[in-house]
C-alpha positions as CSV (number, residue, x, y, z in Angstrom):
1,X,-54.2,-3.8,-68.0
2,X,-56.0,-0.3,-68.0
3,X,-57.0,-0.9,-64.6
4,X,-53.8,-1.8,-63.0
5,X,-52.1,0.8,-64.4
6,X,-54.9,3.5,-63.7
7,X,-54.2,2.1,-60.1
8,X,-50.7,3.1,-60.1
9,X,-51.4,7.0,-61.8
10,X,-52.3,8.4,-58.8
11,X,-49.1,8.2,-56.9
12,X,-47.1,8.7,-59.9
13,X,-48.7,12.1,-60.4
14,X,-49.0,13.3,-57.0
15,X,-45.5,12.3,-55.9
16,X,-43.1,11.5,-59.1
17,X,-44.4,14.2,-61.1
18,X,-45.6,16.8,-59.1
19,X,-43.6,16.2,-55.9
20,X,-46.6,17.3,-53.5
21,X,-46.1,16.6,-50.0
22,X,-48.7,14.0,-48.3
23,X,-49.9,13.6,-45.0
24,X,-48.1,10.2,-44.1
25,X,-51.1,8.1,-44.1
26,X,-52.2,9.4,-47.9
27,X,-48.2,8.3,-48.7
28,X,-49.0,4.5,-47.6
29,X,-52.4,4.7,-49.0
30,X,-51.3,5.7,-52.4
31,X,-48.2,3.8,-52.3
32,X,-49.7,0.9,-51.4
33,X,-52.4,0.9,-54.0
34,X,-49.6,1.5,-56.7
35,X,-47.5,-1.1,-55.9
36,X,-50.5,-3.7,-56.2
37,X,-51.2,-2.0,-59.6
38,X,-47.6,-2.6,-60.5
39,X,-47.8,-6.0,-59.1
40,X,-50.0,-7.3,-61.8
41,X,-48.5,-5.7,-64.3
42,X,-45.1,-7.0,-63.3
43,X,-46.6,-10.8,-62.9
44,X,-47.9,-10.7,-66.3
45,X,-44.9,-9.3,-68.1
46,X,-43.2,-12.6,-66.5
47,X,-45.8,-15.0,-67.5
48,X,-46.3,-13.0,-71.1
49,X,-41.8,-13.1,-71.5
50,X,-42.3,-17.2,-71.1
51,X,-43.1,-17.3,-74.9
52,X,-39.8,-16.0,-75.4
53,X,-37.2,-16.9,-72.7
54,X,-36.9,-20.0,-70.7
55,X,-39.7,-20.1,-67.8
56,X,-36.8,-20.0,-64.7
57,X,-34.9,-16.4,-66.4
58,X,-38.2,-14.8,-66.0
59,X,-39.4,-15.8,-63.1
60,X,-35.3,-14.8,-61.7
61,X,-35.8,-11.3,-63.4
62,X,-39.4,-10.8,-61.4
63,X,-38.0,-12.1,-58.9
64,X,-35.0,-8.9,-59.3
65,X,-37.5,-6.5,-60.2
66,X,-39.8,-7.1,-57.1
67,X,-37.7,-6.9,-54.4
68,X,-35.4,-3.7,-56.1
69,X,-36.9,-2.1,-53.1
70,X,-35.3,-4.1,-50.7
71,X,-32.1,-3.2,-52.3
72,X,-32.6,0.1,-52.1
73,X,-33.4,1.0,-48.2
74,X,-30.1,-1.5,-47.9
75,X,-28.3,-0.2,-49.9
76,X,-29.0,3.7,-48.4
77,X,-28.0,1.6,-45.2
78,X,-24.9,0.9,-46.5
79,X,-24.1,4.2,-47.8
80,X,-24.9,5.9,-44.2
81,X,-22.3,3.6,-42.6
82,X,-19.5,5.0,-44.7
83,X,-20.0,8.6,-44.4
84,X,-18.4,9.0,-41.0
85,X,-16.8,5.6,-40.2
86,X,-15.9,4.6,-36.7
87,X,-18.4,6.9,-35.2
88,X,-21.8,5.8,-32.9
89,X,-23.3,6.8,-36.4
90,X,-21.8,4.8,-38.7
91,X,-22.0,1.9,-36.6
92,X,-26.1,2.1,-36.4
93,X,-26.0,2.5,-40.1
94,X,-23.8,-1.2,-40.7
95,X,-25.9,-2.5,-37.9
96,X,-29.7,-1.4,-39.8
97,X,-28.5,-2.3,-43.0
98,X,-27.4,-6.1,-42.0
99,X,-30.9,-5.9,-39.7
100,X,-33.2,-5.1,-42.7
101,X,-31.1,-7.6,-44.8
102,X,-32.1,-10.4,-42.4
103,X,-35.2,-9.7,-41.8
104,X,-36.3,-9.3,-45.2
105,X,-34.7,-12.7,-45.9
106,X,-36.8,-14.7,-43.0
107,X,-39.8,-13.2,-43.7
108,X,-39.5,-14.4,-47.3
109,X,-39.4,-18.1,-45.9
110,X,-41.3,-17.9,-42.8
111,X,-44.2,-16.1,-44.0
112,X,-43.9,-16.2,-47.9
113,X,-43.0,-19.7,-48.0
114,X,-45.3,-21.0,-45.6
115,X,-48.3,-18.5,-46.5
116,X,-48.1,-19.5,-50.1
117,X,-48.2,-22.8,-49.6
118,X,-51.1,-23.0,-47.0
119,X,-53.0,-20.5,-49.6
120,X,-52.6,-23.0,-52.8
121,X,-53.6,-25.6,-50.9
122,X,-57.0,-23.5,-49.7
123,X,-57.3,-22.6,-53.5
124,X,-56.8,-26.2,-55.0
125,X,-60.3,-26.8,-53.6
126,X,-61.6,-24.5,-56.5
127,X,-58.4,-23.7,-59.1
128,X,-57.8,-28.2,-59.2
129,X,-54.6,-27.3,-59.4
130,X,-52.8,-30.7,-59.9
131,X,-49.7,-29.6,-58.3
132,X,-52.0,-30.5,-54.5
133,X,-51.9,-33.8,-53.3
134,X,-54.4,-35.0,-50.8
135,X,-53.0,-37.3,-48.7
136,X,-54.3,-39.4,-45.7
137,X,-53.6,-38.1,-42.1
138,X,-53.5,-34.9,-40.2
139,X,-52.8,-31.9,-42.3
140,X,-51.2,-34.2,-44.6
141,X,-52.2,-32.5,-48.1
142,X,-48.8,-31.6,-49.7
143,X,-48.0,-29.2,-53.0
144,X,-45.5,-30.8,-54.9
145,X,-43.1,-29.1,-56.6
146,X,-41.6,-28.8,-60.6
147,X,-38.5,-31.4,-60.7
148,X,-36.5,-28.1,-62.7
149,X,-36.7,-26.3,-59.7
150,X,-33.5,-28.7,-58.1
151,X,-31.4,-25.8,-60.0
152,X,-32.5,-23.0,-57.9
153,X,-32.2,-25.4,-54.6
154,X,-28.8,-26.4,-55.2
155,X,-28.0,-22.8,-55.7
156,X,-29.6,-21.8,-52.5
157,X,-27.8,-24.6,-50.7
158,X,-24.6,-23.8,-52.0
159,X,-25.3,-19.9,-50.5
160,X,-26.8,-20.9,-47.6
161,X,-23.5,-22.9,-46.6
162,X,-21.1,-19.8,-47.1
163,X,-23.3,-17.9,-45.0
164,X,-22.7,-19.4,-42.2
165,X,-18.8,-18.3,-42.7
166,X,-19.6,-14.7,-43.3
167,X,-19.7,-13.9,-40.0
168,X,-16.2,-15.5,-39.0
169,X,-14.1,-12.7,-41.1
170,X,-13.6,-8.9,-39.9
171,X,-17.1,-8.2,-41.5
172,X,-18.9,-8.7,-44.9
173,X,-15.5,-8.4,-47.2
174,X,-14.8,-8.8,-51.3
175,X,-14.6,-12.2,-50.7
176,X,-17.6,-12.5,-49.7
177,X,-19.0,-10.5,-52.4
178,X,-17.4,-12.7,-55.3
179,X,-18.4,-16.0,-53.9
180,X,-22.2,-14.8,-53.3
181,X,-22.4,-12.7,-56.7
182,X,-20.8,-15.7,-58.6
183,X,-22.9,-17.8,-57.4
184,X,-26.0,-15.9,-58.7
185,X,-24.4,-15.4,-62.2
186,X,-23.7,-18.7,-62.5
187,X,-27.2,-19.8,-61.2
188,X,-28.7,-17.0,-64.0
189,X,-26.4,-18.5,-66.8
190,X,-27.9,-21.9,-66.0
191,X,-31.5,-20.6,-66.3
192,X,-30.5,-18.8,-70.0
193,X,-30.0,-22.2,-70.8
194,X,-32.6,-23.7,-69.6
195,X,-35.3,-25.7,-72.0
196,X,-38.1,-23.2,-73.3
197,X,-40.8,-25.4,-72.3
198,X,-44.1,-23.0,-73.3
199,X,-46.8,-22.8,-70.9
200,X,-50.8,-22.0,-72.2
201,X,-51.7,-19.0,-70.4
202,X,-55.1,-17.7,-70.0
203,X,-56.4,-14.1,-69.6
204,X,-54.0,-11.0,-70.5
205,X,-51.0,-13.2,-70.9
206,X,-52.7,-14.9,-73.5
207,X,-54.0,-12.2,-75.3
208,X,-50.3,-10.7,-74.9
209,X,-48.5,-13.8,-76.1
210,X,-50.9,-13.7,-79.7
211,X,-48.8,-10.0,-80.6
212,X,-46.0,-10.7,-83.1
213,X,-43.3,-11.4,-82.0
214,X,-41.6,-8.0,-81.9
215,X,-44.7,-6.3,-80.5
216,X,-45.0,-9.2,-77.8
217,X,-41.1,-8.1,-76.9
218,X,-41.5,-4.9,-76.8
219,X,-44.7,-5.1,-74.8
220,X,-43.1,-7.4,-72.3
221,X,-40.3,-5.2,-71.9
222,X,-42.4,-1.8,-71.3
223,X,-44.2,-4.0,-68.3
224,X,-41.2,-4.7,-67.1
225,X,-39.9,-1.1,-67.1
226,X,-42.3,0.5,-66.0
227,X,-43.8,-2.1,-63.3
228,X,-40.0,-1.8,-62.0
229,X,-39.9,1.9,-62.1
230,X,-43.0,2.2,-59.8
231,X,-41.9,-0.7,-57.4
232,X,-38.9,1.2,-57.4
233,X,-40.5,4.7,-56.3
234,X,-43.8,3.7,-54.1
235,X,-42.1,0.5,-51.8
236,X,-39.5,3.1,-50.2
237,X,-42.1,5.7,-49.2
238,X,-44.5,3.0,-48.2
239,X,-42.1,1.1,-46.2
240,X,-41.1,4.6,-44.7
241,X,-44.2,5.9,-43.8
242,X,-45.2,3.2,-41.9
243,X,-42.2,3.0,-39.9
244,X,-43.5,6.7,-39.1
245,X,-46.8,5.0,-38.2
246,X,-45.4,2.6,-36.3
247,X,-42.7,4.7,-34.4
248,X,-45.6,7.4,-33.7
249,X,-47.7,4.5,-31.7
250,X,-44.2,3.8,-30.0
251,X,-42.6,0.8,-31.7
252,X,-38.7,1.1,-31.7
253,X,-37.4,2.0,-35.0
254,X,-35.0,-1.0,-35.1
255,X,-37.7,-3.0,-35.1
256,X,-39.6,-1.3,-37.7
257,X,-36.1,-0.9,-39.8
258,X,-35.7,-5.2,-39.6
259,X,-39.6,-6.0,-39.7
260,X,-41.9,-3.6,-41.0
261,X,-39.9,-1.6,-44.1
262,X,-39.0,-5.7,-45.4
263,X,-42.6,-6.9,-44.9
264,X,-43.5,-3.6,-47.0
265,X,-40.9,-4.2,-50.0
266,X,-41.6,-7.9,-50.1
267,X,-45.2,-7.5,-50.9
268,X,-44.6,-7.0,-54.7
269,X,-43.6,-10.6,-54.6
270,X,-46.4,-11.8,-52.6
271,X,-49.0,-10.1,-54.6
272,X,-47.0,-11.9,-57.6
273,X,-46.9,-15.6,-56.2
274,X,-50.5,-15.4,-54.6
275,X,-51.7,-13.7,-58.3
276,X,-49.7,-17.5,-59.9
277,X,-51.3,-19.4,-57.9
278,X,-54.7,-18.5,-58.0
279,X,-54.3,-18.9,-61.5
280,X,-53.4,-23.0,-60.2
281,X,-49.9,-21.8,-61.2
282,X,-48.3,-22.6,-57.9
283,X,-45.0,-24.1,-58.8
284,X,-44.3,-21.1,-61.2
285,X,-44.8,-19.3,-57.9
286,X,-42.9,-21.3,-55.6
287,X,-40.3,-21.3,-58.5
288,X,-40.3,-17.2,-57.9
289,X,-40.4,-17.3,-54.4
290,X,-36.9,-19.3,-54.4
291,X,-35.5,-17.3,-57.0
292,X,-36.5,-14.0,-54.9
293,X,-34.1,-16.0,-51.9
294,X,-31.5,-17.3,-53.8
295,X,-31.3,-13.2,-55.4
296,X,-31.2,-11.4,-51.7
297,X,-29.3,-14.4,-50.3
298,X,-26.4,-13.9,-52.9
299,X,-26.9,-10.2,-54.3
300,X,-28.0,-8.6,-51.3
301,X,-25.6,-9.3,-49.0
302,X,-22.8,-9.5,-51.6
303,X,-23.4,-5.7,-52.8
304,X,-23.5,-4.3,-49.2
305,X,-19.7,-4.3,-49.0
306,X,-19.0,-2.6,-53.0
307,X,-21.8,0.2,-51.4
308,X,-19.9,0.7,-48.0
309,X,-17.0,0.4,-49.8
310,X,-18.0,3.5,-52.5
311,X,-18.9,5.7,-49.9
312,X,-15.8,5.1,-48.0
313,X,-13.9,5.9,-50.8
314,X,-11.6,2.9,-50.4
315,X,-12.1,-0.6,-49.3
316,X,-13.4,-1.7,-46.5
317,X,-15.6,-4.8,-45.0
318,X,-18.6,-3.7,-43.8
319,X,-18.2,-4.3,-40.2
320,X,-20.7,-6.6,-37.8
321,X,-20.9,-6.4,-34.1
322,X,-22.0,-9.7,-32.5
323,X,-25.4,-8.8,-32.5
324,X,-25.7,-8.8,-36.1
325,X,-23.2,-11.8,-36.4
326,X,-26.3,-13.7,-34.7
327,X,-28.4,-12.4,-36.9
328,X,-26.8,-13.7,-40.2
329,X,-26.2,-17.0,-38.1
330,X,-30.2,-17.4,-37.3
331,X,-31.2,-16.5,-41.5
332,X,-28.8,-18.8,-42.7
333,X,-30.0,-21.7,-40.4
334,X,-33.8,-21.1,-41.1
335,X,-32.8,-21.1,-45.0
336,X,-31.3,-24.6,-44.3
337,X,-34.1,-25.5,-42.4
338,X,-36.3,-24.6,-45.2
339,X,-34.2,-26.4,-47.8
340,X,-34.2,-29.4,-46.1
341,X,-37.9,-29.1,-46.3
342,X,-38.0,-28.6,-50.0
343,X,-35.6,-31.4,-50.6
344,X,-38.8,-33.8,-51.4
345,X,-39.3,-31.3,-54.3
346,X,-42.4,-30.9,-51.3
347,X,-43.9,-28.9,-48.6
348,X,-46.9,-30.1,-46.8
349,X,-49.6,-28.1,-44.5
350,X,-47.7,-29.6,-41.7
351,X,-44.5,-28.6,-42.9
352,X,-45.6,-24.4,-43.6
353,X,-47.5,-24.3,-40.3
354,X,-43.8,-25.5,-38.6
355,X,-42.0,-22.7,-40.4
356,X,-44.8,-20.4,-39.5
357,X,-44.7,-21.1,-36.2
358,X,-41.0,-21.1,-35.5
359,X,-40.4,-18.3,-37.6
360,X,-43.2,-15.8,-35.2
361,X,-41.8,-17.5,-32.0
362,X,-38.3,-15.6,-32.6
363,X,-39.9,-12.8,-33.8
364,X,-42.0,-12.6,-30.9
365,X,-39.0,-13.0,-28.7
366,X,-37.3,-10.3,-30.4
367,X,-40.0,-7.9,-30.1
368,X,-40.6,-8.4,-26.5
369,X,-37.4,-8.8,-25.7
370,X,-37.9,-11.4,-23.3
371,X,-34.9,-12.9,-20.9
372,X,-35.4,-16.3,-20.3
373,X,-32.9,-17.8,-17.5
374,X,-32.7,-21.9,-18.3
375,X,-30.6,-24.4,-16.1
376,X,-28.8,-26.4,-19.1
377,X,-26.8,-29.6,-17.8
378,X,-22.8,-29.0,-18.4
379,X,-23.5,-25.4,-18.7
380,X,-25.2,-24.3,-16.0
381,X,-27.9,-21.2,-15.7
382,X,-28.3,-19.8,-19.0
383,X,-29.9,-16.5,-20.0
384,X,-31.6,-15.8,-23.1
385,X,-31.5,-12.3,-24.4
386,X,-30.0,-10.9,-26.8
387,X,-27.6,-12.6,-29.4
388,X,-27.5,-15.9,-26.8
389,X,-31.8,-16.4,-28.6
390,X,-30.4,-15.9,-31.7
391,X,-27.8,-18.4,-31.4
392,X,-30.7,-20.6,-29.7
393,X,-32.9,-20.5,-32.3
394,X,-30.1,-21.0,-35.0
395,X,-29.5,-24.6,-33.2
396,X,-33.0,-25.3,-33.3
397,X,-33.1,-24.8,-37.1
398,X,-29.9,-26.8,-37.9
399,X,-31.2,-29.8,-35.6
400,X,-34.9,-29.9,-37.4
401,X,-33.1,-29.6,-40.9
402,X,-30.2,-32.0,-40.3
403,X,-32.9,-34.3,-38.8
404,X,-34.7,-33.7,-42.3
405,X,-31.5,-34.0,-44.4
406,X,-30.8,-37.6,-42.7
407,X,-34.2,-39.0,-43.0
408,X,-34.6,-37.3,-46.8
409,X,-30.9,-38.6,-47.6
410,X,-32.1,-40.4,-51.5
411,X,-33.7,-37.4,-52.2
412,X,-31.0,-35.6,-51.0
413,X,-29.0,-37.5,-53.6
414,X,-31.5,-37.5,-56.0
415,X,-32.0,-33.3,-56.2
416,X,-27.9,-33.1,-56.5
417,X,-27.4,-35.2,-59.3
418,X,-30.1,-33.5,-61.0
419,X,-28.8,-30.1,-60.3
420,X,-25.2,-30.9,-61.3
421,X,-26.4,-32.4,-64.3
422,X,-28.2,-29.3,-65.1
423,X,-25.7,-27.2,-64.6
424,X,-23.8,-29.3,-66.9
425,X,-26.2,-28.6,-69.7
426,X,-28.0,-31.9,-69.7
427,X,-31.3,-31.1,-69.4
428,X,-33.0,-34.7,-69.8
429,X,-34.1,-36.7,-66.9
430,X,-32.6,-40.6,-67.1
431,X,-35.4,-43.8,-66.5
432,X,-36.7,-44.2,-63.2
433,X,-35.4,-40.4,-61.5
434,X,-38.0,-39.2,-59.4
435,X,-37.8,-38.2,-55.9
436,X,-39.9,-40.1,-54.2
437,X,-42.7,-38.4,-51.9
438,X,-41.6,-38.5,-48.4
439,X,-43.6,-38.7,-46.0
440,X,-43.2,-35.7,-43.1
C-alpha cells in the first residue's frame, strides 16, 4: 500500500501542491505513474468494501470512480458548447463532447472487453482460474461468466435500445436524461439489494478485511477518496498532454479528442480489471468492466444535456449534427453486438478477437479517412466516407448480433427471467436454470 501510494506523491507534489509547470512529456510521465499508483489502491478499496456491501455496489462505485475522468473532459465539452451558442465555436464544442463520449464507450468494449478476456485466458494457464473453460476446436477456450451478472446485462440492454432513439430528437434533450439516469438508479438500487455473498481475498485485501469493522470502513473509504481524488487530477493532464504529443507529430486533434484522451481516462479501469484477474478474479472484473458501460452508457450521456443546459443558462438539448448522429448510431450497435455476445453468460477467444477486429477496422477507417466507392444492387454506386461508414459499420454490428440473439434465443430467455426476477428482489435461482454454454 506504501508503495502505490509513494507512486502517486510525486505528481501530487509537483502539480496539486506546488503547481510547477512541467515540460509535457514529465506531465504524462508523472501522471501516468500516479494513476497506476491510484489504480491499485482504488481496486483494493473495492475488493476490501466486499466484506461490507454487496460484491455488484462496489464493483458499480469503482467502476464511477475510475472513469470520473471521462466525465470530466465531457463534461468541460459540454460546458464550452454553451458559452456562445449558435457560433462555429459552440458547435465544435457539442460535436467533441459527443466524439469523446463515443469513443470512450467503444474502446471500453472493443479493446477492454476483448483485451481482458484474451488476457484471463493467457493467465488461466498459471492463476487455474476456474472461470476458463478449455474447449475442443480452434480458439475455442471460453471464460464463463457469474450468473448475477444478468442484472447488469439487462440494464445495459435496456440502455443500449434507447440509444438508438437519441439521435431521432432535436439533440440529447431531458428526456433523454431521465430515461438514461433512471435507468442507472434503478440498476444501483438493485445492486444495494443484492445478496452479500463474501469472497476470501488474499494479499492487502485480506489483511484489510481482518481491521474491525469500523477501522475496515473507514479504511475503505479513505482508498476510495483519495484513489478518486488522484484519478480525478492526473487522467485530465495525462490525457491532455498526450493529445499535445500527438498533435505535435501531426495527428488531428479530433482524433486525439475521440481516441487518445478516452484510451488515457479508461486505463484506471484497465489496470483495475487486469489487477482482478491476475488475481484468477476475472468475473469480478468482467462484472466491473460492464458496470463501467452500463455507468457512461446511462450517466454520461444523460448528464451532457443538465451541463449544456447550466452553461446556457436555460434549457436546451445539446445539439448533434449528422456526423455525430452516426456516431451514437455506430456505439449503440457495437454495445448490442457485444451483448449478444455475453448473452451465454460467455465470451470465447474467438468471440474477443471478432470484437477486436471489427472494432480497429472502423477505427482504422476513421483515421485514414478512406472513401471507398461500392456498386450495391438497388442502390447503385455507393461512397463510403464520412457518416455513410458509420452507418455501414452500424448494420454490420446489428446483423452479427441479431444473428447472435436468434441463434442464443433460450439463453436469451433464460438471462431475462433471471434479471426481472432480480430486479424483483428474488434473488434465488429455481431447479434446473442454467444457461447453457453455446457453442460460437
Amino acid at each position: 500500500m506504501f508503495g502505490a501510494a509513494f507512486l502517486t506523491l510525486p505528481w501530487l507534489g509537483l502539480h496539486t501542491v506546488f503547481s510547477i509547470e512541467l515540460q509535457t512529456g514529465v506531465t504524462v510521465a508523472l501522471s501516468g505513474i500516479a494513476v497506476l499508483g491510484a489504480s491499485f489502491l482504488l481496486a483494493w478499496g473495492a475488493e476490501t468494501a466486499e466484506a461490507d456491501v454487496p460484491r455488484a455496489f462496489a464493483l458499480a462505485i469503482l467502476a464511477v470512480l475510475a472513469v470520473a475522468p471521462e466525465y470530466a473532459v465531457d463534461a468541460l465539452y459540454a460546458w464550452e458548447a454553451g458559452i456562445n451558442p449558435g457560433t462555429p465555436e459552440s458547435a465544435e464544442a457539442a460535436s467533441l463532447a459527443v466524439a469523446n463520449m463515443t469513443g470512450a464507450n467503444r474502446i471500453l468494449i472493443g479493446i477492454g472487453w476483448s483485451a481482458i478476456a484474451l488476457f484471463t485466458v493467457y493467465r488461466a494457464r498459471e492463476t487455474g482460474d476456474e472461470a476458463v473453460e478449455r474447449r475442443p476446436g480452434f480458439l475455442a477456450d471460453a471464460v464463463r461468466l457469474d450468473k448475477d451478472i444478468s442484472t447488469e446485462i439487462l440494464f445495459l440492454f435496456a440502455a443500449t435500445v434507447f440509444a438508438f432513439f437519441v439521435p431521432l430528437g432535436a439533440g440529447i434533450g431531458a428526456f433523454d436524461m431521465f430515461v438514461l439516469v433512471g435507468l442507472y438508479v434503478s440498476y444501483i438500487l438493485v445492486a444495494l439489494n443484492s445478496p452479500h455473498k463474501h469472497e476470501e481475498q488474499i494479499g492487502v485485501p485480506a489483511y484489510l478485511q481482518s481491521y474491525v469493522k469500523p477501522k475496515r470502513i473507514a479504511t475503505t473509504l479513505t482508498l476510495f477518496f483519495f484513489s478518486g481524488f488522484v484519478i480525478l487530477v492526473a487522467v485530465e493532464p495525462f490525457a491532455h498532454g498526450l493529445e499535445e504529443l500527438g498533435t505535435a507529430v501531426g495527428i488531428p486533434p479530433f482524433l486525439m479528442i475521440q481516441w487518445v484522451a478516452p484510451l488515457a481516462s479508461e486505463s484506471p479501469e484497465l489496470i483495475v480489471v487486469a489487477y482482478l484477474v491476475n488475481k484468477a478474479r476475472s468475473t469480478a472484473g468482467f462484472n466491473a468492466l460492464i458496470s463501467s458501460k452500463l455507468n457512461q452508457w446511462t450517466l454520461l450521456i444523460g448528464t451532457l444535456v443538465l451541463v449544456y443546459s447550466l452553461s446556457l443558462g436555460y434549457y436546451g438539448p445539446l445539439p448533434l449534427d449528422n456526423h455525430q448522429m452516426g456516431e451514437i448510431w455506430l456505439t449503440a450497435a457495437q454495445s448490442y453486438f457485444a451483448i449478444a455476445v455475453l448473452i451465454s453468460l460467455t465470451i470465447s477467444v474467438r468471440e474477443a478477437l471478432v470484437l477486436l477486429g471489427l472494432f480497429f477496422a472502423q477505427f482504422l477507417y476513421a483515421v485514414t479517412e478512406t472513401t471507398l466507392s461500392l456498386p450495391i444492387p438497388g442502390l447503385g454506386l455507393v461512397t463510403f466516407d464520412g457518416t455513410t461508414s458509420l452507418i455501414a459499420f452500424s448494420v454490420v454490428y446489428m446483423v452479427l448480433g441479431t444473428g447472435l440473439f436468434v441463434f442464443r434465443w433460450r439463453e436469451l430467455v433464460s438471462v431475462a427471467k433471471r434479471s426481472i426476477r432480480r430486479v424483483r428482489g428474488d434473488f434465488t435461482d429455481p431447479p434446473g436454470d442454467t444457461v447453457s454454454p453455446t457453442e460460437d
